[in-house]
KENU-939498 format. One line per 5 residues: number of its first residue (from 1); their letters; for each residue x, y, z of N, C-alpha, C, O. Coordinates in pm, 1 decimal, m for minus. Layout:
N
NUM	A	X,Y,Z,X,Y,Z,X,Y,Z,X,Y,Z ~ ...
This chain:
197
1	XXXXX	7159.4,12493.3,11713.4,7286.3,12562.4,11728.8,7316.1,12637.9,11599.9,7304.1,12573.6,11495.6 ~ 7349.9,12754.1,11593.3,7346.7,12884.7,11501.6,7481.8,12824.4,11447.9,7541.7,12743.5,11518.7 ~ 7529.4,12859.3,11330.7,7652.7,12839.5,11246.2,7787.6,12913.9,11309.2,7905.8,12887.9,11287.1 ~ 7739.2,12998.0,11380.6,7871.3,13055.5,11412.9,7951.5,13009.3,11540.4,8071.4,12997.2,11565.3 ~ 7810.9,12984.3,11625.0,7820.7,12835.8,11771.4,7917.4,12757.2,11732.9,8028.2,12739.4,11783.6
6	XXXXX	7869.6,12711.2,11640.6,7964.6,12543.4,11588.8,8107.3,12610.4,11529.7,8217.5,12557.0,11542.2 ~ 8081.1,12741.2,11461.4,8264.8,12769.9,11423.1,8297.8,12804.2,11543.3,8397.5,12735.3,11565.1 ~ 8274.8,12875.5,11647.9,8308.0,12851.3,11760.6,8381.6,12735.4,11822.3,8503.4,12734.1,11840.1 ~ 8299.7,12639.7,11853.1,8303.8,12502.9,11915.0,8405.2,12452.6,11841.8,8504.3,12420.8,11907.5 ~ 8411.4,12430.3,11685.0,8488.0,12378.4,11603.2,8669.4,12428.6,11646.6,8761.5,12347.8,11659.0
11	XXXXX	8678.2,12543.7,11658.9,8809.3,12628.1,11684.0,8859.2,12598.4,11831.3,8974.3,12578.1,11869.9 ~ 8726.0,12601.8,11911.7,8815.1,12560.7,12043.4,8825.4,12444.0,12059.6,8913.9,12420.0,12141.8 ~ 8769.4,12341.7,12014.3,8789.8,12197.1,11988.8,8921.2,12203.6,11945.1,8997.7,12169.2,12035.2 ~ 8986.8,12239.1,11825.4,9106.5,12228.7,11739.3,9208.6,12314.2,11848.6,9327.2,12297.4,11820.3 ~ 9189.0,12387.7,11948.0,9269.7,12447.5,12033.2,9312.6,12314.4,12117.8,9423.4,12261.1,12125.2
16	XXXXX	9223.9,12288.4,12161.7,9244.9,12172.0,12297.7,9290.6,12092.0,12221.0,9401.2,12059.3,12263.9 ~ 9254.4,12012.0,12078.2,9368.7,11919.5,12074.0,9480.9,11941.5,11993.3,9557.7,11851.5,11959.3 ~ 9494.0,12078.2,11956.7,9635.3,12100.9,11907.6,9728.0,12091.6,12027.6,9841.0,12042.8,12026.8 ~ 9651.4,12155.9,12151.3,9729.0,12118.4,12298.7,9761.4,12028.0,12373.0,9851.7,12036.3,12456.2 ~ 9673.9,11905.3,12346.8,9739.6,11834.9,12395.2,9831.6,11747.0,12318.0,9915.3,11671.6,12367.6
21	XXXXX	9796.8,11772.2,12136.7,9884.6,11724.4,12109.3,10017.3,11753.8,12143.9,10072.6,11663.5,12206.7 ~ 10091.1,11863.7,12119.0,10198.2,11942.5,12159.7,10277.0,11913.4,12329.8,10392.3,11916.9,12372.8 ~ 10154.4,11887.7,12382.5,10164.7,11820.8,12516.4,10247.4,11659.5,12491.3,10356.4,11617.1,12529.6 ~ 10126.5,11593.3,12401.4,10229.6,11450.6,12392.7,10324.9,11487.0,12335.3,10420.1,11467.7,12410.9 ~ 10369.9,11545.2,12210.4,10488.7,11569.5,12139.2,10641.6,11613.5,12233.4,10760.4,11598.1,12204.9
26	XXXXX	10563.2,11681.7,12371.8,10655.9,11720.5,12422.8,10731.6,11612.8,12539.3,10836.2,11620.9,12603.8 ~ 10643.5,11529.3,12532.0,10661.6,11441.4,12665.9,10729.9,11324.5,12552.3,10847.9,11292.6,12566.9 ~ 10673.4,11283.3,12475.1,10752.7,11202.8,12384.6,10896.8,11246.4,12375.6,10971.6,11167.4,12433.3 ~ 10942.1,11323.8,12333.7,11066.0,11436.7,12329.2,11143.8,11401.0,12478.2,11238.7,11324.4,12495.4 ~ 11081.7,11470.6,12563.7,11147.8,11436.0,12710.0,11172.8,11312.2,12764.2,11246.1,11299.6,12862.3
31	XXXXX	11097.3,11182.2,12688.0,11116.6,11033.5,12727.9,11220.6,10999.3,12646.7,11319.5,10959.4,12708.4 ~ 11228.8,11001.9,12539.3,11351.0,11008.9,12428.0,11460.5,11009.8,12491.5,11549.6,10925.8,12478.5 ~ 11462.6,11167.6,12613.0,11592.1,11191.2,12579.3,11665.0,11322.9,12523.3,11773.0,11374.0,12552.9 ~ 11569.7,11357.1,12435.4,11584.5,11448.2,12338.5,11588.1,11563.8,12394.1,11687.0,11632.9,12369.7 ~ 11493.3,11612.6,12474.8,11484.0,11770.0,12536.3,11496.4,11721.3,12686.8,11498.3,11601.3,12714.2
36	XXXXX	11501.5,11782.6,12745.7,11552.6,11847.8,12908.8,11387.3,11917.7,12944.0,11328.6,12009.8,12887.2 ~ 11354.0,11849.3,13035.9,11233.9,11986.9,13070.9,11244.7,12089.5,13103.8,11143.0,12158.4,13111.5 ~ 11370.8,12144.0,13137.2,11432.7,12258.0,13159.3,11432.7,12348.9,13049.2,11406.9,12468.5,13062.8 ~ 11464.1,12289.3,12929.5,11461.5,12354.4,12782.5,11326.8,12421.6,12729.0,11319.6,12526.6,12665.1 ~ 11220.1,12337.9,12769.2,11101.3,12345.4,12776.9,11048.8,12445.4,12823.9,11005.9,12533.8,12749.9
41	XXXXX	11039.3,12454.2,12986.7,10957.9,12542.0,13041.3,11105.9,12571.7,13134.0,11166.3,12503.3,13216.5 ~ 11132.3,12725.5,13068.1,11258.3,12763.6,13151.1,11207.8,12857.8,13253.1,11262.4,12866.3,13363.1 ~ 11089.0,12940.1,13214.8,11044.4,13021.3,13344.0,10901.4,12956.1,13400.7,10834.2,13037.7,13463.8 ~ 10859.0,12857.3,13391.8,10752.5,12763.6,13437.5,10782.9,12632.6,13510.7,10773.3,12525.2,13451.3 ~ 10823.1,12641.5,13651.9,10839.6,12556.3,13755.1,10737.8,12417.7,13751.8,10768.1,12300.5,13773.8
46	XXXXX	10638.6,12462.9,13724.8,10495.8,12337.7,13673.5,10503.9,12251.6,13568.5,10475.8,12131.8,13572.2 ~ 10538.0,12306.6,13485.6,10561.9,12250.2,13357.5,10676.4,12164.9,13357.6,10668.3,12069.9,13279.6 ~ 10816.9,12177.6,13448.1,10911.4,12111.4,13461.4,10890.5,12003.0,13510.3,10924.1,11897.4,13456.7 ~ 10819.2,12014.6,13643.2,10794.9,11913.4,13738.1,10713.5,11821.1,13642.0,10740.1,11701.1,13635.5 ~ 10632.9,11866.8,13581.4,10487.7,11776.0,13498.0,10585.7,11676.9,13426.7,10545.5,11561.1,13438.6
51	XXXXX	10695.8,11687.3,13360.2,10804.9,11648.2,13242.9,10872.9,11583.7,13353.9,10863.2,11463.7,13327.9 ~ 10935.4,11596.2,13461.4,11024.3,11528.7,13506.5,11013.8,11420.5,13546.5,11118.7,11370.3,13586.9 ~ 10898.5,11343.4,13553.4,10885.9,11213.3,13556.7,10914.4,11117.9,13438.2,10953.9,11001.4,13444.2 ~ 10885.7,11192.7,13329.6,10967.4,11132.2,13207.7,11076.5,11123.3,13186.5,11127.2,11021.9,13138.4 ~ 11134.0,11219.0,13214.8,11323.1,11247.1,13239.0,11400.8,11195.6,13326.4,11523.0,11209.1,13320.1
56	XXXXX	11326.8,11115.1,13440.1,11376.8,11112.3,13534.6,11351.2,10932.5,13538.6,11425.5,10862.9,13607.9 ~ 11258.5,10882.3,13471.0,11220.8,10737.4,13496.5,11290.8,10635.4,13439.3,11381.2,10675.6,13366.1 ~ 11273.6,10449.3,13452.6,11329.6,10403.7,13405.7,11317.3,10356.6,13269.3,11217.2,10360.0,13197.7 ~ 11460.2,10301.6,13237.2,11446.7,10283.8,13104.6,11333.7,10213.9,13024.8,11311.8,10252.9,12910.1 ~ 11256.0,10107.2,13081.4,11114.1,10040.5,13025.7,11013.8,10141.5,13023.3,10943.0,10171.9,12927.3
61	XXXXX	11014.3,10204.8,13170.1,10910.1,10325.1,13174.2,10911.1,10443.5,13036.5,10797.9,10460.4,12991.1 ~ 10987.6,10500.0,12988.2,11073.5,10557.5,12947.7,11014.8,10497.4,12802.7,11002.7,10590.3,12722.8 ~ 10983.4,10395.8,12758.1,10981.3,10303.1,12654.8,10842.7,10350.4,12651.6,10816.3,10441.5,12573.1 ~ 10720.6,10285.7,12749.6,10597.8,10324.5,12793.2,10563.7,10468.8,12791.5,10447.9,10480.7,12751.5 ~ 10614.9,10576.8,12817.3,10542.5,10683.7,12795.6,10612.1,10723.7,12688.5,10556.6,10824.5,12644.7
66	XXXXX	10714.2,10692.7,12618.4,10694.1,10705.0,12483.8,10596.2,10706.2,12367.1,10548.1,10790.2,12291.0 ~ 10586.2,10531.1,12394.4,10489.3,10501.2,12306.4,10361.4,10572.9,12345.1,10318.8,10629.4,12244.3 ~ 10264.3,10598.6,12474.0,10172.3,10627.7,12521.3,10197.0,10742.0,12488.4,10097.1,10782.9,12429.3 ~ 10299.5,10845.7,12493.4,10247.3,10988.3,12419.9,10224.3,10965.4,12242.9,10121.2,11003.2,12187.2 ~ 10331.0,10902.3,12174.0,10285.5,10919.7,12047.7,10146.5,10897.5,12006.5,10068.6,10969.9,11944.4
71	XXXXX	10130.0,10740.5,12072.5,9981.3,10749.2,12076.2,9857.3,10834.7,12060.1,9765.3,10843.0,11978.8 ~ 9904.7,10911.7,12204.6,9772.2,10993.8,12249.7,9810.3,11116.0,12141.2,9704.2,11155.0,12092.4 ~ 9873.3,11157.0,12110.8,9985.1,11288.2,11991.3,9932.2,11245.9,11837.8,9906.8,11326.7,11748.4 ~ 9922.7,11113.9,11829.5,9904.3,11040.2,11661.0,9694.4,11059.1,11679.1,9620.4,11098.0,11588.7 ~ 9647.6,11013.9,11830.9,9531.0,11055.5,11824.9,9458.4,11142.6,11801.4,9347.8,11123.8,11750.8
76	XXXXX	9516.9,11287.7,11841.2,9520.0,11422.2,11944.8,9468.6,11451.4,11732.5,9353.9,11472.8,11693.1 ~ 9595.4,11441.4,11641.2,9635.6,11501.1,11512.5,9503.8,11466.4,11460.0,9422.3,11550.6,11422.2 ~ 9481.7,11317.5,11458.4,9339.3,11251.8,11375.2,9243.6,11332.2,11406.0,9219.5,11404.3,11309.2 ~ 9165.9,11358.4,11509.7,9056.9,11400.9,11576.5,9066.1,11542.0,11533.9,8960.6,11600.5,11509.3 ~ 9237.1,11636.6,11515.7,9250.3,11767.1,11455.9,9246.2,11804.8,11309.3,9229.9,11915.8,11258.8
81	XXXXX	9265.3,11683.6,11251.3,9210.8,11714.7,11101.4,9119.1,11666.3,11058.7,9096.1,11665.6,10937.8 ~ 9027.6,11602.6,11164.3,8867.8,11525.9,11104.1,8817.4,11693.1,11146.0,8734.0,11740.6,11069.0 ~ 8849.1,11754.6,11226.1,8766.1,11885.9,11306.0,8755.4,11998.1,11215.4,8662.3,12076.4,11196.4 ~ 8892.3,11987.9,11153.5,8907.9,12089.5,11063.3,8902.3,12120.2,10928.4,8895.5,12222.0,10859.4 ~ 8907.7,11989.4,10911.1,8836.3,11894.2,10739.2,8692.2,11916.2,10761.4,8634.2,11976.0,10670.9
86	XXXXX	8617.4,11877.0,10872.1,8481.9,11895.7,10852.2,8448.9,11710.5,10847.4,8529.7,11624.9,10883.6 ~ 8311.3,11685.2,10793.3,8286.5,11572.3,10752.8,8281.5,11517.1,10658.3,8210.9,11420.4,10629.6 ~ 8383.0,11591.6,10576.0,8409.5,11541.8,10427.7,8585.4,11479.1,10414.4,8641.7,11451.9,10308.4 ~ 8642.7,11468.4,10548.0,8735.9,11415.0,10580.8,8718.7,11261.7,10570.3,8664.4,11194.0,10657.6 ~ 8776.3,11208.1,10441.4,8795.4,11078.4,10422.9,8936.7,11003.5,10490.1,8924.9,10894.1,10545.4
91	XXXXX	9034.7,11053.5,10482.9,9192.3,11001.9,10534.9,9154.3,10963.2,10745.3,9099.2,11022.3,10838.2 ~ 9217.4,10848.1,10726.0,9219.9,10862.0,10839.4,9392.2,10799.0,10881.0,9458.3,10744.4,10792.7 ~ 9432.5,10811.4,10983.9,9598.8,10800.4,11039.0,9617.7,10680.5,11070.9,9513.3,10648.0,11127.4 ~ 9692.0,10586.7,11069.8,9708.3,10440.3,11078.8,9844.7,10421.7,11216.7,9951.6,10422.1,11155.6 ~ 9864.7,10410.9,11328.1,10009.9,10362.1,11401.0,10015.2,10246.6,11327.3,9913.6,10187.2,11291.1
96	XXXXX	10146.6,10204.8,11298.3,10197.2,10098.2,11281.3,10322.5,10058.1,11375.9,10328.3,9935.9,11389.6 ~ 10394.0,10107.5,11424.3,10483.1,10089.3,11526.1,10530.4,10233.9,11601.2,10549.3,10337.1,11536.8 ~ 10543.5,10225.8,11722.0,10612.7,10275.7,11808.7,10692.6,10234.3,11931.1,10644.7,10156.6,12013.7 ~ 10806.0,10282.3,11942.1,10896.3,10226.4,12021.1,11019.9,10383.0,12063.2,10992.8,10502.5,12051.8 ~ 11125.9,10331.8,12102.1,11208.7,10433.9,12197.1,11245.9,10521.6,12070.4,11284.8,10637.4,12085.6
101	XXXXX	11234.2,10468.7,11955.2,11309.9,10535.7,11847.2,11243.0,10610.8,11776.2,11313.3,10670.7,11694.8 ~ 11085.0,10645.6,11768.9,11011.4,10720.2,11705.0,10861.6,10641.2,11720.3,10810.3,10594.3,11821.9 ~ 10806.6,10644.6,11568.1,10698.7,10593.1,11548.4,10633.0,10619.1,11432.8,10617.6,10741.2,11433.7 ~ 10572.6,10562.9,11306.9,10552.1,10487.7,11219.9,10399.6,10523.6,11158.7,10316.2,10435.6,11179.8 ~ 10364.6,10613.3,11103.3,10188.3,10626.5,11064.2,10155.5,10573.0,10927.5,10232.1,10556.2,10832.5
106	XXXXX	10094.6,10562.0,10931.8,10055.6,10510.8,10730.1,9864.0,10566.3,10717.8,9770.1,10530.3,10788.8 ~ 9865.2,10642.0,10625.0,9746.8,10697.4,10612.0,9618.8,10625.2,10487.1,9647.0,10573.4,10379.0 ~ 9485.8,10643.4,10543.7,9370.9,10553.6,10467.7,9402.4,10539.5,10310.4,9360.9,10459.1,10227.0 ~ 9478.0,10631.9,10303.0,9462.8,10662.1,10158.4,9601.8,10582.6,10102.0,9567.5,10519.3,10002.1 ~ 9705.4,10568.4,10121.7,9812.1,10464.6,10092.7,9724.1,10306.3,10152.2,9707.5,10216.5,10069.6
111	XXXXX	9688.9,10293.2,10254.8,9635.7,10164.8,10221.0,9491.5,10121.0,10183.3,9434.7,10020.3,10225.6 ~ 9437.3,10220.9,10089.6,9326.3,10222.5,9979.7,9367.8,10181.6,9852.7,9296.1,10121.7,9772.5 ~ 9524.7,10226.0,9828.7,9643.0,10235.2,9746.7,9645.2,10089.9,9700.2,9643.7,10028.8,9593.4 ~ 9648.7,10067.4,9810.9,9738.3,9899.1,9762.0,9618.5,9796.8,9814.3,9606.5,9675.4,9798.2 ~ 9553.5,9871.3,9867.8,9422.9,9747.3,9853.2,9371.4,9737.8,9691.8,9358.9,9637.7,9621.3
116	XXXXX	9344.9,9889.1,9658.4,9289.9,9836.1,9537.2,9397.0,9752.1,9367.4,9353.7,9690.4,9270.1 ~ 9550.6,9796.2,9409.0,9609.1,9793.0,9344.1,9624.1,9587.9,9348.9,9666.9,9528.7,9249.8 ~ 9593.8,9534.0,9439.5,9576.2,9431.5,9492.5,9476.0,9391.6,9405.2,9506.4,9313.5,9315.0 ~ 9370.1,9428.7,9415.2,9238.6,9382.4,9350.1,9245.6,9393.9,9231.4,9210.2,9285.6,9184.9 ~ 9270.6,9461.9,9152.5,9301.0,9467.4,9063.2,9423.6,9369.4,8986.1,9416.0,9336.3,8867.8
121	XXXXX	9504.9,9341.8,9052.0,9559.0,9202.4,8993.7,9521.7,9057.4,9032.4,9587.5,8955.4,9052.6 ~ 9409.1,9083.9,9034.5,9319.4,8939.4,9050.9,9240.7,8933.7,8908.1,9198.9,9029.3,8842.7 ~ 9231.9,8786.3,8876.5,9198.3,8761.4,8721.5,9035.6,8831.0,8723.2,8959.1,8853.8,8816.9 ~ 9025.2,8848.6,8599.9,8879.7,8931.7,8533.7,8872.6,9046.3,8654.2,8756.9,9025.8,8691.0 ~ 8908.5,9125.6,8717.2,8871.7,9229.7,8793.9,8995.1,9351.9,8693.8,9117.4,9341.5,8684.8
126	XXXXX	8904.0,9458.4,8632.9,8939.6,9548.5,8552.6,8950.5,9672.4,8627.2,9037.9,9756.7,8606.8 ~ 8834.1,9682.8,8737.8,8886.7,9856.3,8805.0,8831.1,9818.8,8966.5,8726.6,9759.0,8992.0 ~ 8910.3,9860.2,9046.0,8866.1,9862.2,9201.3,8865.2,10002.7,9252.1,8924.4,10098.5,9202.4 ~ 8788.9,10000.9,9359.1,8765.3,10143.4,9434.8,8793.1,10053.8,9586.0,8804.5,9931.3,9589.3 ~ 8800.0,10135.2,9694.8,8836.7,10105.5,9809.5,8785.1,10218.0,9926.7,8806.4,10338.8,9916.1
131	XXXXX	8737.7,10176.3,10001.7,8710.2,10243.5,10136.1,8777.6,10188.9,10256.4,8769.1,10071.3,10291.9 ~ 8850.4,10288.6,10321.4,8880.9,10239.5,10472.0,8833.9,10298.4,10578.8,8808.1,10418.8,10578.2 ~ 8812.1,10201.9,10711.3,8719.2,10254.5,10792.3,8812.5,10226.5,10886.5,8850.1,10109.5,10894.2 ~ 8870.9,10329.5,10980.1,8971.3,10299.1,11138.3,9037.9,10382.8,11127.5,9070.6,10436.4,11021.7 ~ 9084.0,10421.4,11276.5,9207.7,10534.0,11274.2,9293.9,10442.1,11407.8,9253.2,10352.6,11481.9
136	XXXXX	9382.7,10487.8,11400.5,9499.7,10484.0,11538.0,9559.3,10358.6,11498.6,9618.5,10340.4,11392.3 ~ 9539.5,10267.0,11595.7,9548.6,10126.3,11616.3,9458.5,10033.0,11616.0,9480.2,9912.2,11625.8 ~ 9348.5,10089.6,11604.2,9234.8,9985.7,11560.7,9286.7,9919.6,11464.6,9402.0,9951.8,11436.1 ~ 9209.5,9785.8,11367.5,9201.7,9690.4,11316.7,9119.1,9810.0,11179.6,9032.4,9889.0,11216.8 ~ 9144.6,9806.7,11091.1,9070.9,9811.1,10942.3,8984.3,9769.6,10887.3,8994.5,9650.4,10858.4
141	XXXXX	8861.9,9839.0,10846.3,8775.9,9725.5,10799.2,8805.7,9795.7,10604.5,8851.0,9908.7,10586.0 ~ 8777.3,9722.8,10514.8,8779.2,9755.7,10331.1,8662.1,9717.9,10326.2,8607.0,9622.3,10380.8 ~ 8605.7,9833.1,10226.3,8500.3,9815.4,10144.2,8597.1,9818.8,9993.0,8697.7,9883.2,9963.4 ~ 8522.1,9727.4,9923.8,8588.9,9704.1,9775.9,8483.8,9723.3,9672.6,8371.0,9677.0,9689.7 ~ 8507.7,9771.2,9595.8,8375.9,9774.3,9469.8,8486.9,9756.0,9363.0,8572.7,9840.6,9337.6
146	XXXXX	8471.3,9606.1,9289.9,8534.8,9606.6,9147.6,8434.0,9587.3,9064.7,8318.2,9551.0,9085.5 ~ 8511.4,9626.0,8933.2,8431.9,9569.9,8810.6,8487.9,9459.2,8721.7,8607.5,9469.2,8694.0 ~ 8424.3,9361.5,8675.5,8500.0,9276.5,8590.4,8445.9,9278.2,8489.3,8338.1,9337.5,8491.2 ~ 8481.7,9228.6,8380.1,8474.9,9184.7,8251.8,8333.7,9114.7,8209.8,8290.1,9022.0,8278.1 ~ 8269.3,9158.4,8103.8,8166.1,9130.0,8065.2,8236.2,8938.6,8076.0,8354.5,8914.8,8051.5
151	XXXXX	8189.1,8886.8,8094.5,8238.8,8675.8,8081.1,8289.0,8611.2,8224.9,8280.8,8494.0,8261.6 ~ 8343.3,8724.6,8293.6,8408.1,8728.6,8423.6,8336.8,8609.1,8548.9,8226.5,8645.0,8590.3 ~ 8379.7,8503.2,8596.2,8352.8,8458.8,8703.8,8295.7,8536.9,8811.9,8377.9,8580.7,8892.4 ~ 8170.8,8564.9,8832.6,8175.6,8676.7,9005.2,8212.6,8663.8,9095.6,8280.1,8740.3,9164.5 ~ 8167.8,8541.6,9118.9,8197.2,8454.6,9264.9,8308.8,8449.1,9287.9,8360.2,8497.4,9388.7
156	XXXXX	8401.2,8355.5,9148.7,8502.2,8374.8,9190.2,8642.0,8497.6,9214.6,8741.3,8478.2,9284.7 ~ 8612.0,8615.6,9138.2,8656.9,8718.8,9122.3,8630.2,8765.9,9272.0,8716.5,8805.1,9350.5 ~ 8467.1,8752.1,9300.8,8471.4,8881.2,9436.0,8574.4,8743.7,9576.4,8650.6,8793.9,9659.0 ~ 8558.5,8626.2,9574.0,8633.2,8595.3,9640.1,8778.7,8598.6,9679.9,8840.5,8599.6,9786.4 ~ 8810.9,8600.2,9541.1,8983.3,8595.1,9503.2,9037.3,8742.0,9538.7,9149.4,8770.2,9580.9
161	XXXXX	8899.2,8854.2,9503.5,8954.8,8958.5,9545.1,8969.9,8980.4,9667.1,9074.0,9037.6,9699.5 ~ 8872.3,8942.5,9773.3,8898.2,8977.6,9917.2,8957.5,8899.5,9990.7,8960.4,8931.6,10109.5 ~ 9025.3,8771.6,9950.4,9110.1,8685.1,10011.9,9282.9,8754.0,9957.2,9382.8,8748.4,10028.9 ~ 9279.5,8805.8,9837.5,9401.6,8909.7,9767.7,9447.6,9031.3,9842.9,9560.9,9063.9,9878.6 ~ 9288.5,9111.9,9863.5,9329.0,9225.6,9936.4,9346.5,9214.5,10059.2,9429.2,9297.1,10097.8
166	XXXXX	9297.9,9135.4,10158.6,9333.0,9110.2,10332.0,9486.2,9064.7,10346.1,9561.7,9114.2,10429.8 ~ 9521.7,8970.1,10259.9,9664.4,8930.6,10232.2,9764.3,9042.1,10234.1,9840.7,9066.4,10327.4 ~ 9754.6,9113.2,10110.5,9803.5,9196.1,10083.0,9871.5,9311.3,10210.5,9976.3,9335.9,10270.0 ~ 9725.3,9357.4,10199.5,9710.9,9478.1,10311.9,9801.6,9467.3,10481.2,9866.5,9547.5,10548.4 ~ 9755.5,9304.0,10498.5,9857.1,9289.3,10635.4,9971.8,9236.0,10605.7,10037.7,9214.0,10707.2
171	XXXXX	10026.4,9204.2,10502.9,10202.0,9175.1,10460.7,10257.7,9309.6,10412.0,10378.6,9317.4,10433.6 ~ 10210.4,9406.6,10358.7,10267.6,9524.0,10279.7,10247.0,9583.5,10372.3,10352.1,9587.5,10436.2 ~ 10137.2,9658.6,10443.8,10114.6,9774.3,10496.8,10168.2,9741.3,10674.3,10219.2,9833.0,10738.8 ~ 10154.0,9642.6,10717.9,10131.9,9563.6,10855.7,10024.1,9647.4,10935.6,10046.5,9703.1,11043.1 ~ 9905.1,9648.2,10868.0,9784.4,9663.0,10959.1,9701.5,9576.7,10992.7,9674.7,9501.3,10899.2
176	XXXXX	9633.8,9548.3,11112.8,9574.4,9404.9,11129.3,9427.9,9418.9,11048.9,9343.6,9500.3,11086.9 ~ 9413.7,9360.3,10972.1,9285.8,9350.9,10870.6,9127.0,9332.2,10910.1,9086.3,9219.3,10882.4 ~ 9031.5,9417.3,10967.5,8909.8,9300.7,11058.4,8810.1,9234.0,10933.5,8782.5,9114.1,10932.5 ~ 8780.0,9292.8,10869.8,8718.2,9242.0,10730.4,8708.4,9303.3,10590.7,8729.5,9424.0,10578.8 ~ 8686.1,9249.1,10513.1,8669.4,9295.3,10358.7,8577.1,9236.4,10321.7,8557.3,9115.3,10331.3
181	XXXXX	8482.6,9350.5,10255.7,8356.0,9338.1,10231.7,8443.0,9386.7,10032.1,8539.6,9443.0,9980.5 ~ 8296.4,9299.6,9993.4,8360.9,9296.4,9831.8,8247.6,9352.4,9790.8,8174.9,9360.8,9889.8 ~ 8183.6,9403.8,9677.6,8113.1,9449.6,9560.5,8125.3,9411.8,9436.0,8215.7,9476.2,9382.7 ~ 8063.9,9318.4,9347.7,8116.7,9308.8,9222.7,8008.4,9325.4,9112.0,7917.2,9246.6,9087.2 ~ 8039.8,9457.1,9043.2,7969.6,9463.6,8921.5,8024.2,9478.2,8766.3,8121.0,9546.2,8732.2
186	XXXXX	7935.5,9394.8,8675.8,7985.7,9354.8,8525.4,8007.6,9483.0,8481.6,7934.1,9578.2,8508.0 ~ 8147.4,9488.9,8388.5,8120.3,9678.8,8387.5,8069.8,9645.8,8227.4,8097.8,9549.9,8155.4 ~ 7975.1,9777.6,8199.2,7910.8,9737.4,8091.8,8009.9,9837.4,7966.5,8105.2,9901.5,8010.9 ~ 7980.2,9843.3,7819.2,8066.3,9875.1,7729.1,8122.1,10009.4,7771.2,8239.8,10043.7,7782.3 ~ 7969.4,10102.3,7799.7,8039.2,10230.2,7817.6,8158.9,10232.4,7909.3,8271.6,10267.8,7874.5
191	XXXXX	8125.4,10193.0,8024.8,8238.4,10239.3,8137.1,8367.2,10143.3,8096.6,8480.6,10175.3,8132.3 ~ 8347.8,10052.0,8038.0,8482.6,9960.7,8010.1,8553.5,10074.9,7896.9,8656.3,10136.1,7926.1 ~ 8493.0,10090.0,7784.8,8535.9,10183.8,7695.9,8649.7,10367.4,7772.7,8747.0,10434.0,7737.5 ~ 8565.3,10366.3,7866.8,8630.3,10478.8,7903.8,8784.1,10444.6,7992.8,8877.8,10524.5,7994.8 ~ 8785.0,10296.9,8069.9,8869.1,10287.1,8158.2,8984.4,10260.7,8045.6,9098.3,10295.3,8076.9
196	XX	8969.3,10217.4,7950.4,9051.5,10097.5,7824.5,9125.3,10295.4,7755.0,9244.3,10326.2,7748.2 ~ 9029.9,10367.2,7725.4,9084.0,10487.1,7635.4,9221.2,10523.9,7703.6,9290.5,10614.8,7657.9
C-alpha cells in the first residue's frame, strides 16, 4: 500500500470516527435532557426520529444510553487520536465514571504521574519511569523501571515498589489495576550524578 493509500485510509478513518463520535455526543445530550432532537436536526425528519428514543424513554433507560453513548463517544475520541497521532501515540483515555450527570476521563499520562510519583517514595528507589497499557474501561496494566541506590535492597525495593504503585493507582486515580510489572536497576555514579545536579 503506497503512502498516499494509507493518508487516504488514515483521513477517512478519522471521518467515520469523528462521526460517530458526534453521533454519541449527540445522543448523550438528548438523554440528558439537554437538547431536543428537534434542535438538532430541524430540517432532517431521520435524524429526529433516530434521537427520539432517547428523548422520549425512561428514566433508567435514559441513565443507560447515557452512559452507553459516552462510552462509545470516549471510544470513538481514543481510536481518533491514536489515528491521527500515528503510532507514536503514547496517551491513552481512561473512563472512570459515567452516569446521568456527565462523565469522568483521566489520561495514561496523569496515571504514569502518580504511579511513578508513588515509586519513588518507596525507600532506596531514586528515579521511576512508567508505562501504561489500556484505554476506555479496561483494567491497566504498569510497567515500572526504577533505579535505586548503589547499597539499595532490590528485592525489596522492586517489591515495595509494585505493591506502592497498584495501591496507589486504584485509591488516587480509581482505575482497576490488572498488574505491575517492576524493573530494578542500581543506578551507577554517572546517572545518579546527573539526577542529584
Amino acid at each position: 500500500m503506497t503512502s498516499s493509500n494509507s493518508g487516504g485510509l488514515r483521513l477517512l478513518g478519522a471521518v467515520l470516527l469523528l462521526a460517530i463520535g458526534v453521533a454519541a455526543a449527540l445522543s448523550l445530550l438528548v438523554a440528558l435532557g439537554t437538547l431536543a432532537p428537534s434542535q438538532i436536526f430541524a430540517e432532517w425528519e431521520a435524524g429526529r426520529v433516530l434521537l427520539r428514543h432517547a428523548a422520549t424513554s425512561t428514566p433508567v433507560d435514559r441513565v443507560s444510553i447515557a452512559g452507553l453513548s459516552a462510552a462509545i463517544g470516549l471510544f470513538s475520541l481514543t481510536w481518533l487520536v491514536r489515528l491521527l497521532g500515528g503510532a507514536s501515540t503514547k496517551a491513552g483515555v481512561h473512563l472512570l465514571a459515567a452516569d446521568e450527570q456527565g462523565f469522568v476521563v483521566v489520561d495514561s499520562r496523569g496515571i504514569a504521574a502518580i504511579a511513578a510519583q508513588a515509586a519513588r517514595s518507596t525507600k532506596g528507589v531514586m528515579n521511576a519511569k512508567v508505562k501504561v497499557s489500556g484505554v476506555g474501561t479496561e483494567p491497566v496494566r504498569l510497567k515500572v523501571d526504577v533505579g535505586v541506590h548503589p547499597g539499595a535492597n532490590i528485592k525489596e525495593a522492586g517489591e515495595h515498589t509494585r505493591s506502592r504503585v497498584y495501591e496507589t493507582v486504584e485509591k488516587l486515580v480509581g482505575v482497576e489495576v490488572k498488574d505491575v510489572s517492576v524493573s530494578v536497576h542500581v543506578m551507577e555514579a554517572e546517572e545518579l550524578s546527573r539526577l542529584l545536579a
